[in-house]
C-alpha positions as protocol buffer text, in pm:
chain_id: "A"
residue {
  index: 1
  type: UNK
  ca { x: 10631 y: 4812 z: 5531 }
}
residue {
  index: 2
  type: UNK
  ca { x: 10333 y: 5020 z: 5544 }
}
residue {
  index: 3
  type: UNK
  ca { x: 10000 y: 4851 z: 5683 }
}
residue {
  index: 4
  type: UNK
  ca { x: 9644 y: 4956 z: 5713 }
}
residue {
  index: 5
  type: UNK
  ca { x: 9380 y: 4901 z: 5912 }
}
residue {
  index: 6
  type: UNK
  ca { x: 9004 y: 4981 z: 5787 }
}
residue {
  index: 7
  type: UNK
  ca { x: 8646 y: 4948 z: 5851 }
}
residue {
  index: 8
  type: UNK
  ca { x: 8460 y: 4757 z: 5568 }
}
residue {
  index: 9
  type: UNK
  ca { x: 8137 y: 4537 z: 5546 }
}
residue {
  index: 10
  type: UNK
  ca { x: 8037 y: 4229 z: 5385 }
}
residue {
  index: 11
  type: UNK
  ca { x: 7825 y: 4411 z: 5071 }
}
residue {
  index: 12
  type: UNK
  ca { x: 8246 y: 4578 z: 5010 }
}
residue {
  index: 13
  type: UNK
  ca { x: 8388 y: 4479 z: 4639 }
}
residue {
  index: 14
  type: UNK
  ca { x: 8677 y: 4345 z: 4851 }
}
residue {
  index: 15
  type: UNK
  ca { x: 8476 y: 4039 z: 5034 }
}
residue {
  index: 16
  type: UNK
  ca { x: 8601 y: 3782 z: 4799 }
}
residue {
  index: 17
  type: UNK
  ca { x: 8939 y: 3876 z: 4911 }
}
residue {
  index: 18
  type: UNK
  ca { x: 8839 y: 3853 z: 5257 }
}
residue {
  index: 19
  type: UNK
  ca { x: 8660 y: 3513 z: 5199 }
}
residue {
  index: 20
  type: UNK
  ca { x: 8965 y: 3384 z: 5043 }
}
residue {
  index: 21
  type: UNK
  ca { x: 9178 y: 3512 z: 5370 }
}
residue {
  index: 22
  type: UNK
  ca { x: 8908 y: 3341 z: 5613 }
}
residue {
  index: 23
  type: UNK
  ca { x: 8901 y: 2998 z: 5397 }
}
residue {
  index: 24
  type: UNK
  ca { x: 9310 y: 2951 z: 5354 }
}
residue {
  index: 25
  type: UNK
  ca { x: 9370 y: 3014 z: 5752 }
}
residue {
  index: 26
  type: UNK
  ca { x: 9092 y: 2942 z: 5916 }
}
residue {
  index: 27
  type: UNK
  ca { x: 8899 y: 2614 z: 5757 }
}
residue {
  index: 28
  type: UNK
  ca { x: 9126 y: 2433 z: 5467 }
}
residue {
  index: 29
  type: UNK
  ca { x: 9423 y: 2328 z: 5714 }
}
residue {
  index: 30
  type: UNK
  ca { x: 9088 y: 2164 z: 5930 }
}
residue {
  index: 31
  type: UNK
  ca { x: 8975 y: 2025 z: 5609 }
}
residue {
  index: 32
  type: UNK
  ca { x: 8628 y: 2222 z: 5571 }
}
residue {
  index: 33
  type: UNK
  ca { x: 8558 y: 2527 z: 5357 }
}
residue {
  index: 34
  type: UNK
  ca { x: 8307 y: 2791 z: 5441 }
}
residue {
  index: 35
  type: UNK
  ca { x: 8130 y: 2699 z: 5137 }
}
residue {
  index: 36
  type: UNK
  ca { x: 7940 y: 2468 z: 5351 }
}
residue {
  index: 37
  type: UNK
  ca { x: 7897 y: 2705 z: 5626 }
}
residue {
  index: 38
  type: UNK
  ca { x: 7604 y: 2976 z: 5691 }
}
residue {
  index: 39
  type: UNK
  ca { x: 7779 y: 3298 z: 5659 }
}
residue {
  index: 40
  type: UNK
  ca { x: 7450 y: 3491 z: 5715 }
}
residue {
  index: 41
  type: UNK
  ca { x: 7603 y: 3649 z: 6055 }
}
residue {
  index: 42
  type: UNK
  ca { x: 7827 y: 3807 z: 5816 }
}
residue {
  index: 43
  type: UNK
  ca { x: 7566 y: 4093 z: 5742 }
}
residue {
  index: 44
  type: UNK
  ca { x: 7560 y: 4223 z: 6126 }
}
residue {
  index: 45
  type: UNK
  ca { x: 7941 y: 4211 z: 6174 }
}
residue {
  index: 46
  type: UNK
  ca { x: 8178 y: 4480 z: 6157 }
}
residue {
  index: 47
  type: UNK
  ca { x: 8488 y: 4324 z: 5946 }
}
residue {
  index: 48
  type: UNK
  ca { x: 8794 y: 4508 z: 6030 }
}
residue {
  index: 49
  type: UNK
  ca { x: 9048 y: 4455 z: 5757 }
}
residue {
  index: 50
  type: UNK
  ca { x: 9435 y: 4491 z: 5768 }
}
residue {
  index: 51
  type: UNK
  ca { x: 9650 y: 4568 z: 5390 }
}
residue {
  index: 52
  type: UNK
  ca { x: 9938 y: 4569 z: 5220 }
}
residue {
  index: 53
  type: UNK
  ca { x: 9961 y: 4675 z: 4914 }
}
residue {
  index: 54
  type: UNK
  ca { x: 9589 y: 4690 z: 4816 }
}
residue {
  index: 55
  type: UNK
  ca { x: 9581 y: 4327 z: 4958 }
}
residue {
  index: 56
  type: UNK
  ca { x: 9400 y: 4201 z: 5268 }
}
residue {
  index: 57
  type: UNK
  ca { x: 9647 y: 4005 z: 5470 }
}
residue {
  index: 58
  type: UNK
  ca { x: 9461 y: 4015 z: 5757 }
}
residue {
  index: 59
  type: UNK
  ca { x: 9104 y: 4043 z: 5920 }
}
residue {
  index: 60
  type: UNK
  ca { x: 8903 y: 4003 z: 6236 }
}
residue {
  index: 61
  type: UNK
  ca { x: 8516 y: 4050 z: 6265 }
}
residue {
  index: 62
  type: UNK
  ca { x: 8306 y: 4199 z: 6537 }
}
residue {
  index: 63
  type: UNK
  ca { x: 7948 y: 4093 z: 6617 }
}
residue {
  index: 64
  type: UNK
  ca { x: 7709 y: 4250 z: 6854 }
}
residue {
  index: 65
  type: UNK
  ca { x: 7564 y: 3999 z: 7153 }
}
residue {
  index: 66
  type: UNK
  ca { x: 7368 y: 4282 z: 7361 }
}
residue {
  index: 67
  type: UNK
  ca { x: 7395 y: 4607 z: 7475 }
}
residue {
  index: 68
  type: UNK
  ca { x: 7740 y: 4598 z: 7643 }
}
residue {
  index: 69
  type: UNK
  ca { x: 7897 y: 4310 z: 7454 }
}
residue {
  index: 70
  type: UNK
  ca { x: 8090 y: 4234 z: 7121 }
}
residue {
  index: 71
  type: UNK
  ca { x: 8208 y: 3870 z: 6964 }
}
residue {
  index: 72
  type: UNK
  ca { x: 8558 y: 3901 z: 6827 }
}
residue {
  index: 73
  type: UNK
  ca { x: 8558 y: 3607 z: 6557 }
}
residue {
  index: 74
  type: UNK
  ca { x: 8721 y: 3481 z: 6256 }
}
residue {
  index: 75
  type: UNK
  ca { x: 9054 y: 3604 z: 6344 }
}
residue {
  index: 76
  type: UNK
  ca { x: 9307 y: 3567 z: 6036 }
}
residue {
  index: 77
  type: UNK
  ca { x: 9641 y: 3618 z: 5900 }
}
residue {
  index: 78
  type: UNK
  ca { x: 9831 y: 3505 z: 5621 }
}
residue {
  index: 79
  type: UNK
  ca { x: 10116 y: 3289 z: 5762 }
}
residue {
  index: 80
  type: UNK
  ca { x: 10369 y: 3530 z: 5624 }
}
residue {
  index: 81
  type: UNK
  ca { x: 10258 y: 3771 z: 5801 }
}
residue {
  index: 82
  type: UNK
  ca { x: 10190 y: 3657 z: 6146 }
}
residue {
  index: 83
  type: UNK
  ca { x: 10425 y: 3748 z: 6441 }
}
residue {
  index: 84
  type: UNK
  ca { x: 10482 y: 4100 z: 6270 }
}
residue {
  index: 85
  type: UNK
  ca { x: 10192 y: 4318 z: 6473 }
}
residue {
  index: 86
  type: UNK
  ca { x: 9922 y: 4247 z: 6188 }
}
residue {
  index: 87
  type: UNK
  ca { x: 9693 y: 4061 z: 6443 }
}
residue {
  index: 88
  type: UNK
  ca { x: 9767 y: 4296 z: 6725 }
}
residue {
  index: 89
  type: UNK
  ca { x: 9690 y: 4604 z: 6499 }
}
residue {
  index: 90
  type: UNK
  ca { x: 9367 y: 4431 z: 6410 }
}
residue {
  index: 91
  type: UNK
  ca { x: 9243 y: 4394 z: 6790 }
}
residue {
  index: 92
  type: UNK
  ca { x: 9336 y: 4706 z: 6865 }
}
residue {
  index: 93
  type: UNK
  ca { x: 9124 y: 4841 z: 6602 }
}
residue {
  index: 94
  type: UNK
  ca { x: 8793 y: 4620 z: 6738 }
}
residue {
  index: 95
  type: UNK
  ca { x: 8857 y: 4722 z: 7071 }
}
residue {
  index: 96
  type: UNK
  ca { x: 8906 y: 5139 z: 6966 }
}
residue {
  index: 97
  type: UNK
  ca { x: 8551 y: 5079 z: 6784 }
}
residue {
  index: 98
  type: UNK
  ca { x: 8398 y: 4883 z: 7017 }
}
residue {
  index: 99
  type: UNK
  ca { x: 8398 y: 5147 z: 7316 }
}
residue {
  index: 100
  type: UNK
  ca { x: 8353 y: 5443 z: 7099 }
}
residue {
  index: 101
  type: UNK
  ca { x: 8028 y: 5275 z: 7019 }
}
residue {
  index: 102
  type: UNK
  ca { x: 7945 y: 5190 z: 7398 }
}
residue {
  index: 103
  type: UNK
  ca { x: 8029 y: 4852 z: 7439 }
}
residue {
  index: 104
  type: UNK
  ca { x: 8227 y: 4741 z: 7741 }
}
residue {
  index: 105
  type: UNK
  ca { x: 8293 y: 4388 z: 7708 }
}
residue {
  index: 106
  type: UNK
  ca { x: 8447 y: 4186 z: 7416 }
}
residue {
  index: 107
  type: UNK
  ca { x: 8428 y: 3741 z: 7448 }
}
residue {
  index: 108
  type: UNK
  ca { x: 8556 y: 3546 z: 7172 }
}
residue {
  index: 109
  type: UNK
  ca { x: 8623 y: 3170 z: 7145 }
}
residue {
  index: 110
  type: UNK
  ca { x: 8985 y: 3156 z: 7134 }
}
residue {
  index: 111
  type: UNK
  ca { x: 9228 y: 2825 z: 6932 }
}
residue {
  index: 112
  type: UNK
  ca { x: 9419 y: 2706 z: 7178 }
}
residue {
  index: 113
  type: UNK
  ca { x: 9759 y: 2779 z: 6987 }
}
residue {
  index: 114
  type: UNK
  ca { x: 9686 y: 3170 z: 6997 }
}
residue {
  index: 115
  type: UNK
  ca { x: 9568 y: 3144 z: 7387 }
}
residue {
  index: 116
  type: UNK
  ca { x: 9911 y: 3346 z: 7442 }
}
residue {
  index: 117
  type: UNK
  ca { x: 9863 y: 3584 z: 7176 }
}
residue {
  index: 118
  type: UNK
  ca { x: 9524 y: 3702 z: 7320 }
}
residue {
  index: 119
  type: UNK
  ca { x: 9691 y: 3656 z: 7664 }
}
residue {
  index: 120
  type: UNK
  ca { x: 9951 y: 3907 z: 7582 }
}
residue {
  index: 121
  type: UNK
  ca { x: 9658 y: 4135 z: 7494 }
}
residue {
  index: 122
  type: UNK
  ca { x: 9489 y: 4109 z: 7830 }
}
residue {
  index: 123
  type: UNK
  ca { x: 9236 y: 3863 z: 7791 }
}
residue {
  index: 124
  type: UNK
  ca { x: 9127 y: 3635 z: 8009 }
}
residue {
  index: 125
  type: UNK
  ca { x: 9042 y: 3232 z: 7985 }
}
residue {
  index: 126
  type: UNK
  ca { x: 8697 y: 3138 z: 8126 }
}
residue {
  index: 127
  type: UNK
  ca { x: 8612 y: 2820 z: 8195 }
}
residue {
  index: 128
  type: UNK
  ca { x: 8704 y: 2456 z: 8019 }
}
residue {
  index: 129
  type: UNK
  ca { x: 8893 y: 2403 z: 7719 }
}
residue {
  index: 130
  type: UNK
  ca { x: 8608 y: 2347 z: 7464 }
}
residue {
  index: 131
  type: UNK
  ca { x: 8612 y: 2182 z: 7103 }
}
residue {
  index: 132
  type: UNK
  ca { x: 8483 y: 2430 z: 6778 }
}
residue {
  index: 133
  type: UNK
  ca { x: 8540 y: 2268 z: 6510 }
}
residue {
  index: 134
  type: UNK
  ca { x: 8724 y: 1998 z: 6537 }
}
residue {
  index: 135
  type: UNK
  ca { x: 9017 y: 2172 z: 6773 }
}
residue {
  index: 136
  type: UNK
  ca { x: 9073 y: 2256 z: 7127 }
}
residue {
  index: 137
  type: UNK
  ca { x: 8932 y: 2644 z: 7220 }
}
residue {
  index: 138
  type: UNK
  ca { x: 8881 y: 2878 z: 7502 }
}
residue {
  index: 139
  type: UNK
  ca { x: 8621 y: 3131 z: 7610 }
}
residue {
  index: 140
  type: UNK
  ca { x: 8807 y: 3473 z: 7640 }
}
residue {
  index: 141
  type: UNK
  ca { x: 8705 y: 3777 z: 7821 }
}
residue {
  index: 142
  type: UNK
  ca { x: 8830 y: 4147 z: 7813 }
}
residue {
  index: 143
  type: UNK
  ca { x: 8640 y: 4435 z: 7975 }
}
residue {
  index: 144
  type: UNK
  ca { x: 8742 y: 4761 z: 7837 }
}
């Protein structure tokens, strides 16, 4: 089972796939689609993509806040493949790129059933559970 991990933007031939990814896990079990969503911050994130097969089963993007800190958002994996490393393999790539381009702090607004997951990984909950789109979340912190 071999899986990669890449770099890719949102101008890439394989954003549709990526789309399609983002819209299965992360808005059509809530009932919403990203069709009604502005996807504009997509053009100043850093999508990190992992495959199978010439097929993206998993992605997370990273956006820019300042100087120092990066957003990890829009964390997704196919069903099938969660709990086999595909998510971890996907942070770890965000986090490798993120301090070889100088950042030192990563937030993201966490589900609350993956709070273990980026537990695991040595984040930290700050603050009240909040609700993002219709479901519980947490503000996460990780200094690297």
């Amino acid at each position: 089972m071999s899986i990669y991990v890449s770099i890719m933007d949102h101008a890439d031939p394989k954003y549709p796939q990526l789309w399609e990814l983002r819209e299965a896990i992360l808005r059509k079990p809530l009932g919403m689609s990203l069709k009604n969503e502005d996807l504009s911050r997509d053009k100043t994130n850093t999508f990190f993509i992992a495959e199978h097969d010439d097929k993206i089963i998993g992605c997370v993007l990273m956006e820019p806040k300042d100087a120092h800190t990066v957003q990890l958002r829009a964390m997704a994996v196919y069903n099938e493949w969660q709990g086999k490393g595909v998510g971890r393999l996907l942070v770890q790539a965000l986090e490798d790129h993120a301090r070889q381009n100088g950042y030192n702090q990563i937030i993201l607004h966490a589900r609350k059933v993956v709070l273990g997951f980026y537990k695991s990984m040595s984040y930290e909950a700050v603050g009240d559970e909040f609700v993002e789109v219709g479901i519980p979340h947490y503000h996460m912190e990780k200094s690297l």
